[in-house]
Each structure stands twice: as structure tokens, then as C-alpha cells.
C-alpha positions as a Markdown table, in Angstrom:
| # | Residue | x | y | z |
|---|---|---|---|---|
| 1 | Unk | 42.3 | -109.6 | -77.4 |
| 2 | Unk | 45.7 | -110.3 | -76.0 |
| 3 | Unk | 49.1 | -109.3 | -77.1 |
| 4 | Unk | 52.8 | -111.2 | -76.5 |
| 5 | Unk | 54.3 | -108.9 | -73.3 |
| 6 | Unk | 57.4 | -108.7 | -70.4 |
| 7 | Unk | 55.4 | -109.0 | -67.3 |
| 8 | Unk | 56.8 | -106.7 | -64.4 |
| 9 | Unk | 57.1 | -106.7 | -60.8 |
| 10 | Unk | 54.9 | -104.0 | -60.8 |
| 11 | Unk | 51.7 | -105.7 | -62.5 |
| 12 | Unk | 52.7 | -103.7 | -65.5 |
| 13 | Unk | 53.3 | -105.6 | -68.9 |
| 14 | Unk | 55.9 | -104.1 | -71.7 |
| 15 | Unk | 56.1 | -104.2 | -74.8 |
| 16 | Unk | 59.8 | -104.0 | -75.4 |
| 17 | Unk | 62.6 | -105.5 | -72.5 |
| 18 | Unk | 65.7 | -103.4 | -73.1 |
| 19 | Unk | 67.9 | -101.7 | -70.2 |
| 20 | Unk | 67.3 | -98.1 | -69.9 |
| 21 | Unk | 70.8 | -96.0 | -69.4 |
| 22 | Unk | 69.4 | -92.5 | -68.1 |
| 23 | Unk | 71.5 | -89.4 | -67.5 |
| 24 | Unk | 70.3 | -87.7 | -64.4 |
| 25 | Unk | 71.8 | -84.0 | -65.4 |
| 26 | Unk | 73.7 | -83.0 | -68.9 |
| 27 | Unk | 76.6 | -82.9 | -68.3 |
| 28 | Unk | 76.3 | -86.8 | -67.7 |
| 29 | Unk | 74.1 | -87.6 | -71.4 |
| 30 | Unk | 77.7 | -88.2 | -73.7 |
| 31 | Unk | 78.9 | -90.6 | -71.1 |
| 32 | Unk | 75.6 | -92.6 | -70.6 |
| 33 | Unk | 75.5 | -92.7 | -74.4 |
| 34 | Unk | 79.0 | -94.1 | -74.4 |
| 35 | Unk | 77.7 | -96.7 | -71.9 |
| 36 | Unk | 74.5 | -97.6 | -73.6 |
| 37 | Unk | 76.5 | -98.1 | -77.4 |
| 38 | Unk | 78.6 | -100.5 | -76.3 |
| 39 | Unk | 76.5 | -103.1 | -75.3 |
| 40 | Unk | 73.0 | -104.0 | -77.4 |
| 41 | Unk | 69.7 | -104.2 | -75.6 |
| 42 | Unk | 70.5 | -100.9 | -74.2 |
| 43 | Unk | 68.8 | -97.5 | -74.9 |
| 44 | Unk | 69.9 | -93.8 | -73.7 |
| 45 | Unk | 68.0 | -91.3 | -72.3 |
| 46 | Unk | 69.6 | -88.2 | -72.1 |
| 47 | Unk | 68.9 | -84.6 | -71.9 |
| 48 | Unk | 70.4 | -80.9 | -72.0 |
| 49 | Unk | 68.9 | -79.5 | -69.4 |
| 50 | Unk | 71.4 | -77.8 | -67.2 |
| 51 | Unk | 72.0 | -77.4 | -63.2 |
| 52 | Unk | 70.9 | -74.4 | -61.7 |
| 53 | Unk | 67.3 | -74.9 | -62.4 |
| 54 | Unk | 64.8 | -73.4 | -60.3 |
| 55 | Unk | 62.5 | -75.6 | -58.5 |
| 56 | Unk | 59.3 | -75.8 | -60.7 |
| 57 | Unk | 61.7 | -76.7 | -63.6 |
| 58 | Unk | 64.3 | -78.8 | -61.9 |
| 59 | Unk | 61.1 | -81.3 | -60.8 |
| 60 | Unk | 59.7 | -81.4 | -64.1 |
| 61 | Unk | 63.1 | -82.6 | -64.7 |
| 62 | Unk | 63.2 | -84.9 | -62.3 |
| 63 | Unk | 59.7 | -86.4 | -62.7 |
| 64 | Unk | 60.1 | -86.9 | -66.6 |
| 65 | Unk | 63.2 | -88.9 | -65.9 |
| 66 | Unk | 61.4 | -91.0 | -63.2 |
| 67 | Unk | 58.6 | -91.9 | -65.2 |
| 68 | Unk | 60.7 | -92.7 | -68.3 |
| 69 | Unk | 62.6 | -95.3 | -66.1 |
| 70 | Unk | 59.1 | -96.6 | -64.9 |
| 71 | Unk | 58.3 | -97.2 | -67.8 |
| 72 | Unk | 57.5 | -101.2 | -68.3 |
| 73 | Unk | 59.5 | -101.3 | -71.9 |
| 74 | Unk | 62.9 | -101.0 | -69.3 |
| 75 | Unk | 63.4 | -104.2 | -67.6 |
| 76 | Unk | 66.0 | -102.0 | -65.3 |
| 77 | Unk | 67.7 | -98.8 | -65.6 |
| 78 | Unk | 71.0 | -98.0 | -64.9 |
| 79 | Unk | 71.3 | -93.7 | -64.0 |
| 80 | Unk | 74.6 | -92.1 | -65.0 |
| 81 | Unk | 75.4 | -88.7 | -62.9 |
| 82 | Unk | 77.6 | -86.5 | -61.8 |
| 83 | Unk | 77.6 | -86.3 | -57.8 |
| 84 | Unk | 76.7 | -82.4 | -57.1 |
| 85 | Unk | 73.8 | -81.6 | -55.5 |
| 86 | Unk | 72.0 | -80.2 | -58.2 |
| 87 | Unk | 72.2 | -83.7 | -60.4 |
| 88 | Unk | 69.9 | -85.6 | -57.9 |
| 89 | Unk | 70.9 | -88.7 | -59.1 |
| 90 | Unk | 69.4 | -90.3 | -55.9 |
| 91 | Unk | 66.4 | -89.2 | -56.0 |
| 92 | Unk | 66.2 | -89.8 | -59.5 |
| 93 | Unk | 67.0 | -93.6 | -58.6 |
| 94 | Unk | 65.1 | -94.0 | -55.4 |
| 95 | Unk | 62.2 | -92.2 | -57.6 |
| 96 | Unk | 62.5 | -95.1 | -60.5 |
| 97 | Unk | 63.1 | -98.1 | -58.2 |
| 98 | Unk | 59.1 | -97.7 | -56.8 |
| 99 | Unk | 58.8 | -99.7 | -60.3 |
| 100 | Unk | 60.4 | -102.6 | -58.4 |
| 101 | Unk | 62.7 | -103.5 | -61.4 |
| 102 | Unk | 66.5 | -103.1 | -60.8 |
| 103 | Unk | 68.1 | -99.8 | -60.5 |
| 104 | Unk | 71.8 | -98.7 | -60.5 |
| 105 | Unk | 74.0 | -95.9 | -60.2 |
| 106 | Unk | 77.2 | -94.8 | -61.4 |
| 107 | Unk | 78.4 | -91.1 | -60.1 |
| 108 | Unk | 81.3 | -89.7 | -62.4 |
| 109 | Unk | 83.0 | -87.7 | -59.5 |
| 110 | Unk | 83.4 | -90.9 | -57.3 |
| 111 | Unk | 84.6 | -93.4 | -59.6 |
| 112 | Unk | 87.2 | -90.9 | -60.4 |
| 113 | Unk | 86.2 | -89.6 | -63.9 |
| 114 | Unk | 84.5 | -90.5 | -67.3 |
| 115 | Unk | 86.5 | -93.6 | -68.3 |
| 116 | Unk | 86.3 | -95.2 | -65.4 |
| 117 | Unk | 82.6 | -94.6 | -65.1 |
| 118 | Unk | 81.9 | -95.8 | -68.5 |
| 119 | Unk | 83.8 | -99.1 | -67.7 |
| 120 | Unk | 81.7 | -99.7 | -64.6 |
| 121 | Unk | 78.4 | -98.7 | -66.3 |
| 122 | Unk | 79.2 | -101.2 | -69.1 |
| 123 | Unk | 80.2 | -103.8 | -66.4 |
| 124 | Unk | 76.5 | -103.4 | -64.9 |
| 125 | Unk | 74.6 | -102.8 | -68.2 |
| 126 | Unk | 76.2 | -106.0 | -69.6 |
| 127 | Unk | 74.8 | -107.9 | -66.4 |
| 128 | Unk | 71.0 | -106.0 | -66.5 |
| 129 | Unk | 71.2 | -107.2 | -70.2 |
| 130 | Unk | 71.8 | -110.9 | -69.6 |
| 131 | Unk | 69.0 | -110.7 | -66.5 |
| 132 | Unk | 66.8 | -109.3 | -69.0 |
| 133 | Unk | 66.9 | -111.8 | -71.9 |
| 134 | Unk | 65.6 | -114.5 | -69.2 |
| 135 | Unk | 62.7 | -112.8 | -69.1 |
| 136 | Unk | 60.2 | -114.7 | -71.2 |
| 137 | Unk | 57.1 | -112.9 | -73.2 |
| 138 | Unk | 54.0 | -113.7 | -72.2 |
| 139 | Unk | 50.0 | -114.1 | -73.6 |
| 140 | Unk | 49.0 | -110.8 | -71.6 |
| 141 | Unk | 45.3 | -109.4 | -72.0 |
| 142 | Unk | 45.4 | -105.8 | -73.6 |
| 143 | Unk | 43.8 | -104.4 | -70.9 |
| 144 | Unk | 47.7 | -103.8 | -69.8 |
| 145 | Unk | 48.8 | -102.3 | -72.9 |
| 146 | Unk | 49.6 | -98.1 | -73.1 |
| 147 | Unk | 49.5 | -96.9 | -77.0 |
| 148 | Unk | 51.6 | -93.4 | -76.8 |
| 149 | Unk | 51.1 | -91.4 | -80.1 |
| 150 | Unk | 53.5 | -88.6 | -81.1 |
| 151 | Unk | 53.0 | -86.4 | -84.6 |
| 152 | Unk | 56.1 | -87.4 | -86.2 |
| 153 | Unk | 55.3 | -84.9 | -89.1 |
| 154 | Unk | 52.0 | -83.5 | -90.8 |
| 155 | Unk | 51.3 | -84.4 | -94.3 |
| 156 | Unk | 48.2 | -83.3 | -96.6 |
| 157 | Unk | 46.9 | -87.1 | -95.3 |
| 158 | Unk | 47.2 | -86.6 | -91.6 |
| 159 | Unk | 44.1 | -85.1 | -90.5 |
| 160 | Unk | 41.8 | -87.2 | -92.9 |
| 161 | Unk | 43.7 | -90.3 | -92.8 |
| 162 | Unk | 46.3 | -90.9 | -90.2 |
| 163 | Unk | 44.7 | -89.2 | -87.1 |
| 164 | Unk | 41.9 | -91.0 | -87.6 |
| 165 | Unk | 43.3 | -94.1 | -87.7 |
| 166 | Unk | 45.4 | -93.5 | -85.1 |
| 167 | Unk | 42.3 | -92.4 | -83.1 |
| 168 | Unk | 40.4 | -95.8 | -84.1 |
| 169 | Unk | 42.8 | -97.9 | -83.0 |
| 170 | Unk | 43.1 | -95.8 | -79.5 |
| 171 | Unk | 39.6 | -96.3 | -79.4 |
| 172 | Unk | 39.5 | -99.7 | -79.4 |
| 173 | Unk | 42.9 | -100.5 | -76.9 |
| 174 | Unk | 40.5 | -97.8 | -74.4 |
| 175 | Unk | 37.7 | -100.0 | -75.1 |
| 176 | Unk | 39.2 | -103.4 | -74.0 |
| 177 | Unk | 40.4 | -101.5 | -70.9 |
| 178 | Unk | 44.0 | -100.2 | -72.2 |
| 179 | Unk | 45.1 | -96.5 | -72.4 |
| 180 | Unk | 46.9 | -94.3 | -74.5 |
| 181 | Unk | 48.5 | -90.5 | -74.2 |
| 182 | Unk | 49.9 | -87.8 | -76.9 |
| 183 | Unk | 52.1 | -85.4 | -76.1 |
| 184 | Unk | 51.9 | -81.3 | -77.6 |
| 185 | Unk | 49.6 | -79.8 | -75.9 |
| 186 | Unk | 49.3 | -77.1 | -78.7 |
| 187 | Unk | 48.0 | -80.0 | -81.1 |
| 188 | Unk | 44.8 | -80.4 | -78.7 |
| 189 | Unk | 43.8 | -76.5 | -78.5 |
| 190 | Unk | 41.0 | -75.7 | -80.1 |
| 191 | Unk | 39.9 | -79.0 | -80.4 |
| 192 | Unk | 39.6 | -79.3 | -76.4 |
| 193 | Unk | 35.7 | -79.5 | -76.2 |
| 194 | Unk | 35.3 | -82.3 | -78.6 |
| 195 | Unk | 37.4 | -84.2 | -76.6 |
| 196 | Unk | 36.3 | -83.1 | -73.5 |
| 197 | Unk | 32.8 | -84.4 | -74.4 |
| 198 | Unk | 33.7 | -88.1 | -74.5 |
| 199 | Unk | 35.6 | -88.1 | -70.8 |
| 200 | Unk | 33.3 | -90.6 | -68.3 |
| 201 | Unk | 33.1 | -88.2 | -65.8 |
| 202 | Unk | 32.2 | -84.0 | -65.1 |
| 203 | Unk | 35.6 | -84.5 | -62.7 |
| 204 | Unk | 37.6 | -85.6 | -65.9 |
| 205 | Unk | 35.9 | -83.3 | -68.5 |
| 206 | Unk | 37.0 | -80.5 | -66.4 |
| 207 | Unk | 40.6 | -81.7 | -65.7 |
| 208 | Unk | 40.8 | -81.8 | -69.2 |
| 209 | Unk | 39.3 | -78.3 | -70.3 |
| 210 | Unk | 42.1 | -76.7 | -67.0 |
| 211 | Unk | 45.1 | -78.7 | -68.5 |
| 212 | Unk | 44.5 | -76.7 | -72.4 |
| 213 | Unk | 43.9 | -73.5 | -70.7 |
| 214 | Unk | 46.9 | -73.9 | -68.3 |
| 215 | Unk | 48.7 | -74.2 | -71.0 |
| 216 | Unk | 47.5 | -71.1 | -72.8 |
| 217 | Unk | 47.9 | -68.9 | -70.0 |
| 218 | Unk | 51.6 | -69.9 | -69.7 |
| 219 | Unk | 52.0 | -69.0 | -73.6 |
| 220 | Unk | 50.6 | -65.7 | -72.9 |
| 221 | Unk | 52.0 | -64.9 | -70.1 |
| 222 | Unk | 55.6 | -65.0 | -72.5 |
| 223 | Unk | 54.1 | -63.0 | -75.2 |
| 224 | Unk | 52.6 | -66.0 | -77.0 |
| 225 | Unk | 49.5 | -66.8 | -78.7 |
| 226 | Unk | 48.6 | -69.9 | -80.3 |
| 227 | Unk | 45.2 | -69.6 | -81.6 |
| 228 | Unk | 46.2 | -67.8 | -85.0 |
| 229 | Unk | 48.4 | -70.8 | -85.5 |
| 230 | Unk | 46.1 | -74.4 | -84.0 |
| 231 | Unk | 44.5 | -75.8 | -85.0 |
């Protein structure tokens, strides 16, 4: 089973071959989307998360943003930030450009404001675009594909219909040696064991089991409780 892909630098395979245009702190999101809407084969990542974060948070931050410019649907990334300490737009960078795909920065303070960051940012997403439409798809084995599922919205058909199917078809990309994730953590509680039960290993069956009662312990420690609610 084999599907048409972008091969990366990496050994990684996407799907899609667009130009990611991340903003490493908030205040940074309206100008990487001004960037990114000028120039198609672009898409914006952005976020309201404000400076002053404390540690734990700020690197949740930071790792979401890396990954999401790891990801091998980006061809490159170009990371739009202001240049205070607390933005990190470096480390954000230097954290994306393990990936081996290119990776470059525009800091708002140093080219002297928004405009002019915007018109440099579109100079470089312009040339990331042109690189990236030379890269040819290729007959890749589906051993390289990732299937991430997200509940878009519940209906009366989701849990006899569309789950399921959803769950086939994940069963069958794991099968031929692919993967796949969901996010909402609240979705899987209650549900935990019967998931649980089909990891390949004690080490993972536990890892899963610790990651749904982390995450009830940190909605009861803030007064919340999930399990009148989910499933």
C-alpha cells in the first residue's frame, strides 16, 4: 500500500508541501498572518499565548511550536517574532531546524517595525514557496504516513458510525507500519482500559493508563471533574 508523498531531509514523507509561517509569541500572530496571506502555498500558525509565562507553560509553548514546524506537511518554515527575551524566537528556530528543512527568521524590533517585517517575511516566503514547488511527489510506502484525527463535532452518528470508521482506517495505516494520534484527552477517559489493552507492550500499556490519570489529577487539582461529563 503506498500513497503519492514530499520526501524530506529527515526520512519523513508529507502529505502536503506548503511553507509554514509560525509566530513564536502573540503579539507577533497578526503580522505572520499578514505575511502568510499574501503569498499562496503559505499557512499560519499563530497563537495567543502571552509573555510572562512561567516555565512549565512557556515550554509547552515552545515545544508545540517546534513540532508543528517539524512537521513533514512544511517544506520550510519561516518564524515571525518580536526580539525580547521572552518570545524565544531562536530557540523556537534552532528547535524546528533539527527537521533539516529550511528555517528563517524575521524579528519585528530589528527590522525596525511591522511593515518592514512583513515586506521581508514575504520577500523570504515568496522564495521558500518557489523552492518548494520543485519538490516532486513521490510513490512512498505507507509505512511513512501519520493519520491525526480531531472531533470536529459530535453528531447522533459519531460513536456508531464515524469513530468507528475512523478507528478502522487507523487500524489499518498502524497495521502496514504507519501511525496515527488524537488530541482531547477528555475524549479518551473512561475508555482508557480498552485501549490500553491493545498496546504491544506492559511499558506502553502503562504509559498510557499514567498519561489519562495525569490528566485527571490536573483537572482536580482546579476544582474539576470530568467523569459526570465523559464519556
Amino acid at each position: 500500500m503506498n500513497f503519492l508523498g514530499y520526501p524530506r531531509k529527515d526520512g519523513s514523507v508529507g502529505a502536503r508541501n506548503y511553507v509554514g509561517v509560525i509566530s513564536s509569541a502573540a503579539c507577533a500572530s497578526d503580522t505572520a498572518t499578514s505575511i502568510a496571506s499574501q503569498i499562496p502555498g503559505c499557512i499560519t500558525f499563530t497563537h495567543r499565548q502571552a509573555c510572562g509565562l512561567v516555565y512549565p507553560d512557556r515550554d509547552m509553548v515552545h515545544r508545540t511550536l517546534i513540532n508543528l514546524g517539524k512537521n513533514p506537511n512544511l517544506a520550510s518554515v519561516l518564524v515571525v517574532g518580536p526580539e525580547c527575551a521572552d518570545s524565544d524566537v531562536d530557540l523556537i528556530a534552532n528547535g524546528i531546524s533539527q527537521s533539516e528543512k529550511r528555517v528563517e527568521v524575521v524579528k519585528i524590533h530589528a527590522l525596525g517595525g511591522i511593515m518592514a517585517t512583513v515586506a521581508k517575511g514575504t520577500q523570504l516566503a515568496r522564495e521558500m514557496v518557489e523552492e518548494a514547488s520543485a519538490i516532486q511527489r513521490e510513490e512512498c510506502g505507507v509505512s511513512h504516513l501519520r493519520l491525526g484525527v480531531e472531533c470536529g463535532g459530535s453528531t447522533p452518528l459519531s460513536g456508531s458510525v464515524t469513530n468507528a470508521t475512523m478507528g478502522a482506517a487507523l487500524d489499518i495505516i498502524i497495521g502496514k507500519g504507519g501511525s496515527g494520534g488524537f488530541s482531547e484527552t477528555p475524549e479518551v477517559i473512561g475508555a482508557e482500559h480498552m485501549i490500553a489493552r491493545r498496546a504491544q507492550s506492559k511499558e506502553v500499556e502503562r504509559r498510557m493508563i499514567e498519561v489519562v490519570e495525569r490528566f485527571e489529577k490536573r483537572l482536580m487539582s482546579s476544582g474539576l471533574d470530568f467523569l459526570g461529563s465523559n464519556p
